[in-house]
N, C-alpha and C positions, 0 to 999 in steps of 0.2 A: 776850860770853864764849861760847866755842864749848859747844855743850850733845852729851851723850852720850846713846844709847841705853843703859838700864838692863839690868844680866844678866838679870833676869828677863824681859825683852822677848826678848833677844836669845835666849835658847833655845828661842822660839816660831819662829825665823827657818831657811829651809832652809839647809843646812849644804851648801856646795860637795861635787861630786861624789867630789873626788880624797882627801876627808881620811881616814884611817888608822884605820876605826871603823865598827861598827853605823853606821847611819845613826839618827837620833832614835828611830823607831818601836821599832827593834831594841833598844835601850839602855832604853826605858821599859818594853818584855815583859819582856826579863830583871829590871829593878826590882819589874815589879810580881808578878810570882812570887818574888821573894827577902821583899818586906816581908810579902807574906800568909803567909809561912811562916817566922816570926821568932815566937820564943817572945814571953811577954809584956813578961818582964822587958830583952830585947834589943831591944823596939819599944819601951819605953819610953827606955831608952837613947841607941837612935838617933833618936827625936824631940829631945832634949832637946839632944844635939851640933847638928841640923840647924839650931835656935833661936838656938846660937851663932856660924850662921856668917851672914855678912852679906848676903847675897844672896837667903836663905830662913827668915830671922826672921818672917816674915810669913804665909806658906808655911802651909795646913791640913796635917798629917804626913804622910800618904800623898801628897796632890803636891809637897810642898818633897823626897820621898826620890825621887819619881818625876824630877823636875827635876834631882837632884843626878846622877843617872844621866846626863844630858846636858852637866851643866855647863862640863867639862875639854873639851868642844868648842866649844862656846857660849864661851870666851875667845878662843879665838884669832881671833877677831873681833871683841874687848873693846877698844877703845880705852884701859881701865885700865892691860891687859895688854902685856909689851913678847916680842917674839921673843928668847929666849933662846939661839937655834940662827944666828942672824945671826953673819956675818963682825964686825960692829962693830953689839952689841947696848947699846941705848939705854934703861937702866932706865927704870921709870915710877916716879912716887910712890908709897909704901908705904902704903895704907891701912889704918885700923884693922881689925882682924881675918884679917890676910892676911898670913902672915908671907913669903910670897912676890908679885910681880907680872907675875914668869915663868909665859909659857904651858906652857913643858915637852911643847915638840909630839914630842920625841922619846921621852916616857914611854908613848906610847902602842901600840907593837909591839917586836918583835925581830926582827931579820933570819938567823934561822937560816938557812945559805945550802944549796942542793943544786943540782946541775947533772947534766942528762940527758944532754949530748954531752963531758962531760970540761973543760968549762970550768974555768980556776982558782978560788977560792972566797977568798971575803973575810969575815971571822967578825965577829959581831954587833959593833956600836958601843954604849959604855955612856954615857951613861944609858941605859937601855931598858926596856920595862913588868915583865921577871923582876926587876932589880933590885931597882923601886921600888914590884912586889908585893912582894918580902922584905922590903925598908925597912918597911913598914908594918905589916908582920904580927909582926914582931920589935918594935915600939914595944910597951913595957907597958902605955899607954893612948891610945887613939884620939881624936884630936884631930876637931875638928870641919871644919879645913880639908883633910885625909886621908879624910876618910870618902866625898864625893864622889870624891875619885881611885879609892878603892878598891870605889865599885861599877862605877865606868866601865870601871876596867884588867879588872876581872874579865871584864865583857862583854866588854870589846875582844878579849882574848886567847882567847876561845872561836870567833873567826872566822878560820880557819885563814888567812889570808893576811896577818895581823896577826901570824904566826909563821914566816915564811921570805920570803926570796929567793931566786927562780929566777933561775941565773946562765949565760948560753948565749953562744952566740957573737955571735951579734945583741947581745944585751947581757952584757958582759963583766965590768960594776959589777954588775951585779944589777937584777932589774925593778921593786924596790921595794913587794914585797908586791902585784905585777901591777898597780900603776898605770902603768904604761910598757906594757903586754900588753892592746891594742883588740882588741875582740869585737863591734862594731858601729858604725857611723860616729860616731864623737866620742866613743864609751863604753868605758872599760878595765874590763878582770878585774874590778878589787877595785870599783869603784864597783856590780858588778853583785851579786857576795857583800853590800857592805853594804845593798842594799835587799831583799833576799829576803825579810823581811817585809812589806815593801811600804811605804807614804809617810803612811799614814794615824796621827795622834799624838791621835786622840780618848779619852780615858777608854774609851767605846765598845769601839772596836775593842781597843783593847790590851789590855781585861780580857778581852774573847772572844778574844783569841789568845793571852794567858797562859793562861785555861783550857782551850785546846785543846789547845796543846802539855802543858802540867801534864798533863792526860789520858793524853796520848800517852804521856808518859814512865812516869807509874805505871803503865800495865798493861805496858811490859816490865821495867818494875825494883821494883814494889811498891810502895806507899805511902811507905818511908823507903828510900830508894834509895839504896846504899850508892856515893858518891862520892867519891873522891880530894879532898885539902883543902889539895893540895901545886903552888902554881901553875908550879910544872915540870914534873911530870906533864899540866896543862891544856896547856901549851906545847908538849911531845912528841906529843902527842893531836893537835893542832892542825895541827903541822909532818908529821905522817903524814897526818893528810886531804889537805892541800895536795900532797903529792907524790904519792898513788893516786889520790885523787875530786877535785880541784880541774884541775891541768894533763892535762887526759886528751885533750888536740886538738894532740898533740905539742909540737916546740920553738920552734915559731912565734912571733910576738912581736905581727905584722901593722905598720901603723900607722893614722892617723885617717882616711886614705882609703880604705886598703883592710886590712880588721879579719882576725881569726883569724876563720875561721867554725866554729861552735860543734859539737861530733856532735849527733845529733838527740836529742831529750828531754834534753840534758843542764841546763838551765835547772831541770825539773823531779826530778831526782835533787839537787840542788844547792839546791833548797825545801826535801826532806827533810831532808839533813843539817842546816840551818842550825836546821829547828824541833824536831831533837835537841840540838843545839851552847846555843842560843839558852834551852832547857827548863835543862839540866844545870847552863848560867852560873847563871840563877835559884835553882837549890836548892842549889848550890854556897858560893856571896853570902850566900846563909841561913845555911846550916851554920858557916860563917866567924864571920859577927856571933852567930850566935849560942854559938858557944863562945868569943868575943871576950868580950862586952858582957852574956849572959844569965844568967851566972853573979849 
């Protein structure tokens, strides 16, 4: 009998370059700034949904919510899981507690499109992560298989490249959130926005860099930091950074031989914004669950 790696392994595992996301590190600082700032009654809440789901029944609260921040990437390398977005997609068995076994790789951005030399433009394809943040926000009660989507899309959507398509003439479809757009031999845009926190997924670090940026943010916005709680708003936010602070090395596109090269410090202006983007996801995910679930 062919035997599978378990989900809970498999979100230990690094996550290919190209995928559409924080990369792990990123997706566990934003969790762990959103659950240390959950009322009491909405941390209780959200343990007791994570309980129910199958993958994190097991799970001490703080890491089964830190995990579920990874999870909706951690499938699409699930052998449970089947491709949903396939020309001839192949269900898999319905497991208990899973009322899907769709990975929903397309839940996880939008392709707002803009073009800098006049290119045509090709407007978002739905499903896409605004929808299936409304779908869930609109539910009267939060299910335990939703709740991980809904810290992931949060984070996802605060990384500006997970919110447009830059459409040029080199690329006429769109760069796809700058995965087609190399800045270094073998490495595009977006793989480089998803590691701006960097690779490390120790408790460790990710509590010193939740509290760093957490830091960073209250002394320019105060202790209760008045956030938008409207995931269109985080979307517009995002598709503006991406068109003034993200493509600033013109309409290049390069390829794996020969990359875009970068203006100089922009690596470093590109740290900042993410460990604002990255702060705001966290207390944003808070504010959510907590007028959700804390009631």
């Amino acid at each position: 009998m062919r035997r599978f790696l378990p989900a809970l392994l498999l979100l230990t595992l690094p996550l290919t370059p190209s995928l559409r996301a924080w990369n792990a590190t990123g997706h566990r600082v934003i969790a762990a700034i959103a659950y240390d700032h959950l009322t009491p009654q909405a941390k209780t809440r959200v343990d007791e949904l994570l309980k129910q789901h199958p993958d994190f029944a097991n799970l001490p609260s703080r890491e089964a919510f830190l995990a579920a921040s990874v999870w909706p990437d951690a499938i699409r390398n699930d052998p449970r899981f089947y491709d949903d977005t396939a020309a001839n997609p192949k269900p898999t068995p319905l497991l208990a507690g899973f009322p899907s076994m769709a990975r929903h790789t397309n839940w996880h951005y939008i392709d707002l499109p803009f073009s800098p030399d006049g290119t045509p433009l090709e407007q978002p394809k739905k499903p896409n992560a605004l929808v299936e943040l409304r779908r869930i926000l609109k539910e009267p009660s939060l299910t335990a298989y939703d709740l991980p989507w809904l810290i992931h899309l949060t984070g996802d959507v605060h990384q500006p490249l997970h919110c447009t398509s830059r459409f040029t003439k080199q690329l006429p479809h769109g760069d796809q959130g700058g995965n087609l757009v190399f800045v270094t031999p073998g490495r595009n845009l977006h793989s480089l926005w998803d590691g701006l926190a960097g690779t490390e997924i120790s408790d460790e670090f990710v509590n010193r860099f939740a509290t760093g940026v957490t830091a960073e943010l209250v002394r320019g916005k105060g202790p209760n930091p008045r956030l938008s709680h409207d995931p269109k708003r985080w979307i517009d936010e995002g598709f503006a950074l991406a068109q003034h602070d993200v493509y600033t090395f013109g309409p290049a596109s390069g390829s794996r031989e020969n990359p875009v090269e970068l203006p100089e410090n922009y690596e470093a202006g590109a740290r900042r914004i993410a460990r604002v983007q990255l702060a705001k996801a966290g207390f944003r995910l808070a504010a959510i669950l907590n007028a959700k679930l804390g009631r």
